[in-house]
N, C-alpha and C positions, 0 to 999 in steps of 0.2 A: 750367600743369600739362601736364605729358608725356602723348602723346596712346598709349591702350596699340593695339598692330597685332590686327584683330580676325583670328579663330579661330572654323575649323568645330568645332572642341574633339570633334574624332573621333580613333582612332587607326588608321584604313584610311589607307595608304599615297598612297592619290587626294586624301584630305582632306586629307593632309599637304604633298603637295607642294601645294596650291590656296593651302594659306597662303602660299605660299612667291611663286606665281606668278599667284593669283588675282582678285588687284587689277585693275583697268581699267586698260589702257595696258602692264601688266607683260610677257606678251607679247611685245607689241609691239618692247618695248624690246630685249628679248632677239634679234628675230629683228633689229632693225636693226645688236647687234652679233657676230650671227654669222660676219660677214665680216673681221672686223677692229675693232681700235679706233675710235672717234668721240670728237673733242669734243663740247659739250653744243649748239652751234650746229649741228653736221651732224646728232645728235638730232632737233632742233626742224626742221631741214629734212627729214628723213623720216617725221616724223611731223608736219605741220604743223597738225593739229585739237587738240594738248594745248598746255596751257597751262605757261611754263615753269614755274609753282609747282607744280604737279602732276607736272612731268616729275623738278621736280627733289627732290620727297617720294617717286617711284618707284625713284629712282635710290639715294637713300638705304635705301629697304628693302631693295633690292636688293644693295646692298651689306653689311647687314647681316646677310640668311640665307646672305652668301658665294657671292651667284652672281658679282657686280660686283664692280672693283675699279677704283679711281681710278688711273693711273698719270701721267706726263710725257714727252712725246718728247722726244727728245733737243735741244741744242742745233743749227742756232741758236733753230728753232720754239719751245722747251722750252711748248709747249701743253698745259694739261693733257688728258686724255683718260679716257676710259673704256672697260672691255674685260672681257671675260665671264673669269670664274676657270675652269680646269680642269672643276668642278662646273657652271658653268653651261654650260661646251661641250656636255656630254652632254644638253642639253636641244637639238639641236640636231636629230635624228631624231623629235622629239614635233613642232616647229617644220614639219617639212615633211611630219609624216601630217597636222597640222592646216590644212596648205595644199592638199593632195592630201583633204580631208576638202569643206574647204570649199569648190571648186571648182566644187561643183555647187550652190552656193546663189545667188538672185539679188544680181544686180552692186545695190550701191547705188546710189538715187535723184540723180538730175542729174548734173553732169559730173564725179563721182568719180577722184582722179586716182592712180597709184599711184607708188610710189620707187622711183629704182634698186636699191637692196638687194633690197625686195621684190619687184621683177619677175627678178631674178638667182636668189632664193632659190627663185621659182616654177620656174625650170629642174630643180630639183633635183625640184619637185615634183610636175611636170607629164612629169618624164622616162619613158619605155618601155625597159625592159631587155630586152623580146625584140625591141624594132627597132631596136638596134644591136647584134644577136650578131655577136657577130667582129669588131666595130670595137675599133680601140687607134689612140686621133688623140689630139693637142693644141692646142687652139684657145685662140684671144685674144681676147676680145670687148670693144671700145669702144664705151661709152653715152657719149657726149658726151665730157670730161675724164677719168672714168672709166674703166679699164682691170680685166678681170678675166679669170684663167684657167680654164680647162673643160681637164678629161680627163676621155677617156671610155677606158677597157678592164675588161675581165669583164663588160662589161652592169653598171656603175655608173658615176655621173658625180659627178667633184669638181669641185666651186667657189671658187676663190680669188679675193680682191682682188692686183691686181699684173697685171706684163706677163707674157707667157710667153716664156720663154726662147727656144723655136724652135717656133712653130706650125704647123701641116698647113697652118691657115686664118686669115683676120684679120676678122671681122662687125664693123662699124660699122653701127649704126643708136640711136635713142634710144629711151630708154625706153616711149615711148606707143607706138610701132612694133611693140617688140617684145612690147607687150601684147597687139595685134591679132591678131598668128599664132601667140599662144599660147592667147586666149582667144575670140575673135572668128573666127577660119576664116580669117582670110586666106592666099593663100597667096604663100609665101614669093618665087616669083617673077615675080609680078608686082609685089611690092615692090621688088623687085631693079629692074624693069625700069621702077618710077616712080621711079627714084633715093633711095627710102626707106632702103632695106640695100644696103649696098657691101662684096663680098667679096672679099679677093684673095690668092693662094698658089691651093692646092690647092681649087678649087669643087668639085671633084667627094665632097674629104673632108665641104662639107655637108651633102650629101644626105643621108648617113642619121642624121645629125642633126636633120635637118629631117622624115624620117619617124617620127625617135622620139616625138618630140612631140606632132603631130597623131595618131597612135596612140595615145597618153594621151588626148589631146581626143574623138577619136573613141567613147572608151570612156567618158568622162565624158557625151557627149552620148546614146550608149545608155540611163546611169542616169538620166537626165534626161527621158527618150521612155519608159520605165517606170515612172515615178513619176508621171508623167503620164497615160499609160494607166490606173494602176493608180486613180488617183482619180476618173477619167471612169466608172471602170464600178464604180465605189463607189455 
């Protein structure tokens, strides 16, 4: 018997999209393909806690309210894949207030590790628009095999999977690296100077990339030192 998809069976606009995207894992899935298509194996390596029967009854719903859509690369790969429809692109500014939301909640318990998508999409979320006024650069950022583009002009940052054409700058460093000096205070050059992060063109274009961010951090750790305050004298 066909299992029916449960329903807050409200008609407020919040309840609706929940059905849409409220499931455990649904999310998730979305922000893994905000960057590009994925087969169902690069899935399961960005999300490596679901199960793929689970991933793959998410995938189908998903498909079904039109946010996903199955597609095929081309020959010679012709792998199938999966990629967010027009409709579910526009979930992609909900995706980084809910990374910019949760930023200040604690890290999960033991050695919690996170994917490159997800630490790429945290740029978008963790980015400061008043500490790059006046920047217009293009950067290339290599996490391992991974390649992805960063431009920064008007005080916004876009994020692309791919090389960049012609970069200001070139950041190599991996994933867990680039968690630290987003989330953890490291600073960036002393990374540099452990052989963690390897930049080269233009270093002086990362600087105020590298102040945009710990500028997001810094403001996150304020709310963090209030909300803390604020329960000590509760």
């Amino acid at each position: 018997m066909a299992m029916t998809k449960r329903t807050y069976g409200d008609r407020c606009g919040v309840a609706r999209a929940l059905d849409m995207v409220g499931e455990r894992w649904a999310l998730l899935v979305i922000r893994e393909l905000l960057l590009g298509p994925k087969r169902f194996t690069d899935l399961r390596a960005g999300l490596p806690h679901v199960g793929p029967d689970i991933l793959a009854q998410r995938l189908r719903e998903l498909e079904q309210t039109g946010l996903v859509r199955r597609g095929t690369l081309p020959p010679p790969a012709g792998s199938r894949i999966y990629e967010l429809t027009e409709r579910g692109l526009e979930l992609e500014p909900v995706v980084v207030a809910l990374g910019r939301f949760g930023s200040v909640a604690p890290f999960p318990p033991g050695d919690a590790q996170i994917g490159v998508d997800a630490v790429v999409i945290a740029l978008k979320s963790l980015f400061a628009p008043s500490a790059a006024d006046g920047l217009s650069a293009s950067y290339e950022l290599r996490l391992g095999e991974q390649h992805f583009r960063l431009d920064i002009a008007d005080g916004e940052i876009e994020v692309a999977r791919g090389s960049a054409p012609a970069p200001d700058a070139t950041i190599e460093t991996d994933a867990g690296t680039l968690a630290t000096v987003l989330w953890h205070g490291r600073d960036l050059d002393e990374a540099r100077r452990c052989g963690d992060v390897a930049i080269t063109g233009d270093s002086e274009a990362v600087t105020p990339v590298a102040r945009a961010l710990p500028a997001a951090i810094l403001t996150l750790q304020s709310c963090r030192r209030a909300r803390r305050y604020a329960r000590q004298s509760a």
